[in-house]
N, C-alpha and C positions, 0 to 999 in steps of 0.2 A: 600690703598694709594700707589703712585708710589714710584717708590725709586727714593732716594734724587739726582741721576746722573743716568742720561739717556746712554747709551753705543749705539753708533752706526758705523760704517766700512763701507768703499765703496769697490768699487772695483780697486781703486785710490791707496789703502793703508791709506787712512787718517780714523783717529778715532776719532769719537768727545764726550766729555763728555762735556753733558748741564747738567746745574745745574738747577734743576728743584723745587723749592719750592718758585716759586712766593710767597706764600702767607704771606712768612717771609723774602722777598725781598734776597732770597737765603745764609741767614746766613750762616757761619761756623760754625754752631753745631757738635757734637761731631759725630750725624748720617752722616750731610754731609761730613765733614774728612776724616770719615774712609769709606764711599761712593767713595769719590776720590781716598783717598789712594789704595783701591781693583780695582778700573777702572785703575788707572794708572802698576797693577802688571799687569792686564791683559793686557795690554797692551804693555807692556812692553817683557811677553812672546810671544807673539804673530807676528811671526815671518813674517807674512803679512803684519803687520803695520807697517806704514813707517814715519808716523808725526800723531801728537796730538794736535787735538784743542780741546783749553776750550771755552764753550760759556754758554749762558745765556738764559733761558723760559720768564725771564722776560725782556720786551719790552722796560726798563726806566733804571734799575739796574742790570749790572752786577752781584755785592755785593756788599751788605753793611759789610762786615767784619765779625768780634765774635758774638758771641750769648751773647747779655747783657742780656737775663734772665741766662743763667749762669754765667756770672758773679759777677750778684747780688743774687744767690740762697744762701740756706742756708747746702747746701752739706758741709761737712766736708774741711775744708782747703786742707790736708792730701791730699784725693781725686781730688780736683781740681789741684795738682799741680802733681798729678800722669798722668790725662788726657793732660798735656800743652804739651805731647811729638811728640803729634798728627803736630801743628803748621811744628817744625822742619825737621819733617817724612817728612812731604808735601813738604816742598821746596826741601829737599834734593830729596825728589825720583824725582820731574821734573830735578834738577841739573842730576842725574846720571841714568835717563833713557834711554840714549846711543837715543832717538832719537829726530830730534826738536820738540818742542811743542809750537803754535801758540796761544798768549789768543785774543779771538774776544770779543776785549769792546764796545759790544753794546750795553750798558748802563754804570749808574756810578761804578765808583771803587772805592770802602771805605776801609778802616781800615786795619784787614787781608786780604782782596781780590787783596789791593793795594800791597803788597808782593806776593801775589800768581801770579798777572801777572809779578811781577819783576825779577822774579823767572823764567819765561817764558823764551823762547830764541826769540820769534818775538811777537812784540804788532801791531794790527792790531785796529785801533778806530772809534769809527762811531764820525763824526763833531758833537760837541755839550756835550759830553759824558764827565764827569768830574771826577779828581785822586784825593783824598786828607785823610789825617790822621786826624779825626776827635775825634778820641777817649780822649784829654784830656780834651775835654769839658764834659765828664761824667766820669771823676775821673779816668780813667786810659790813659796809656800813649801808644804809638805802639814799647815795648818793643821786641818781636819778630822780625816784620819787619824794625827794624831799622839798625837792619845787610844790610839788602837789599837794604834797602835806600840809606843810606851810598856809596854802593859799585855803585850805578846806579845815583845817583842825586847830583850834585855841594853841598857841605857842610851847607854852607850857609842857601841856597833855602832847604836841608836838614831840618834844624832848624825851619825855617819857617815854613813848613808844620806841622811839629811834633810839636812844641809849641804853635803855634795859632791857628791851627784846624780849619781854619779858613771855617765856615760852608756856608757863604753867597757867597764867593768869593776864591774856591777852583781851584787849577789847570785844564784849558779846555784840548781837547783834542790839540788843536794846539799848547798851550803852554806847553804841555807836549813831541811833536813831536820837540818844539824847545830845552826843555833843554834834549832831547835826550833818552826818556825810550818809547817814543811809535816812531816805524818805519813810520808808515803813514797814514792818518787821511782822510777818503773817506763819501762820500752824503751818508745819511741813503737809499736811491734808491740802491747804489751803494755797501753797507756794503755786505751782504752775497756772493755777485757774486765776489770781491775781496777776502773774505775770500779763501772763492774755488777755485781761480786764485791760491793765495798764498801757499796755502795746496796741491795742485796738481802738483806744478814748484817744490817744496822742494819735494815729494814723486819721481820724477821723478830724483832725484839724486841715486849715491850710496848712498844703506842702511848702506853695511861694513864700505865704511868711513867717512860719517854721522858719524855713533858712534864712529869709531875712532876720528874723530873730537872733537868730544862733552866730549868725556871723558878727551881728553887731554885738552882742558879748562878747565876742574871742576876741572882736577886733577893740573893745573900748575898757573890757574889764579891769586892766590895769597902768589906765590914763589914769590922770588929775582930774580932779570933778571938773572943771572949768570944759578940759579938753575933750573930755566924756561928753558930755553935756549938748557943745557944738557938734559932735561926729553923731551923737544919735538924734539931735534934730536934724539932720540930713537922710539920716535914715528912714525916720518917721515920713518926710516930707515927700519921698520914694515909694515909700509903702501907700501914700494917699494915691499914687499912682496907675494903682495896680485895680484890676476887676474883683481880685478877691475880695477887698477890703470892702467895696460896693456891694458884692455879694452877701460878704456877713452879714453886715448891716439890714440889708432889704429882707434875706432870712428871717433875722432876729425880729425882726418888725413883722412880718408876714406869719411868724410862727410855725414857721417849718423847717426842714432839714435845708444846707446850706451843700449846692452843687459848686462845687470848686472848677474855676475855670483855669487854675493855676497860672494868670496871667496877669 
């Protein structure tokens, strides 16, 4: 059998990890997890790669979220709540991967998978492609991804999702671009050729401060403004440091393409 994430690289810098088990509508079992988890370190070391997209083998579904046969298995309590640590790894290694990562919802987004794009820094969705927390219509609730929720979805509309579950009449992708977690909602004709627009224009930035960016979000996002504030004028005052920033500048002035020295 293949493995559960496909690893691929261009010569772009972009990395894509497809989730590949159509046949379980690419659950988050505990194979595919720690499948991500291992694509995203390589990735992450990999000092060629410049952006990460997540996408999908299957044609209809994204993901549908957890794996309800473990769920409902008969493993030791013990055990299952030794494996729950996988969930958090996940979000956090996208949060503090130092590079963007793009999810292409070219299909629906259930349950866990609905935090794993939240988790994302760009959502990319194909028209018709649907989000929603469906899990407390089979006895559990989306305690994990409710952190993410939270921090990406009006309170409210929060509650909605995660209390009604609602399976017939779940968030499209247009009304997900309108309360704001998916960036742009394009014709399935048009889904993959935007993907690669999108993944190509973000590799073609600095790598160096990409990740300085990205890390001073993770790390300042949920300070006080005051404390916000001082942590990212340290940041900035780093980032004057650096060749790239010289670079852009001299570029942007010179009117030409900008050769990254990533230093």
């Amino acid at each position: 059998m293949n493995a559960p994430v496909r690893y691929e690289a261009d010569e772009h810098g972009v990395a894509t990890l497809t989730l590949d088990r159509p046949e379980s509508r690419n659950a988050l079992s505990d194979e595919m997890l720690d499948a991500l988890l291992e694509a995203l370190h390589r990735a992450r070391a990999d000092d060629a790669v410049r952006v990460v997209v997540l996408a999908s083998a299957h044609d209809r579904v994204f993901s549908a979220g957890g794996d309800l046969k473990a769920f409902a298995s008969d493993v030791p309590t013990v055990t299952k709540y030794a494996g729950l640590d996988r969930f958090p790894r996940l979000y956090t290694a996208l949060g503090e991967l130092g590079k963007p990562v793009i999810c292409a919802a070219g299909g629906d987004v259930l349950a866990g998978a609905f935090g794993l794009a939240l988790a994302c820094d760009l959502v990319i969705a194909r028209r018709g492609v649907r989000f929603g927390c469906p899990e407390i219509n089979v006895g559990v609730f989306p305690f994990m991804i409710s952190a993410l929720i939270y921090r990406s979805v009006d309170r409210m509309k929060a509650n909605e999702l995660m209390m009604l579950g609602d399976p017939v009449d779940p968030v499209d992708a247009d009304e997900a671009a309108r309360l704001g977690f998916v960036n742009v909602v394009v014709e399935a004709e048009d889904f993959e050729a935007t993907v690669q627009d999108w993944a190509h224009r973000v590799s073609a930035k600095s790598p160096l401060l990409m990740r300085l960016g990205k890390d001073a979000i993770a790390a300042t996002r949920d300070m006080a403004l005051p404390e916000a504030l001082d942590a990212l004028r340290s940041r900035l005052a780093l980032a004057f440091t650096t060749e790239d920033i010289q670079e852009g500048v001299a570029a942007f002035r010179g009117k030409r393409d900008p050769v990254w020295r990533m230093r």
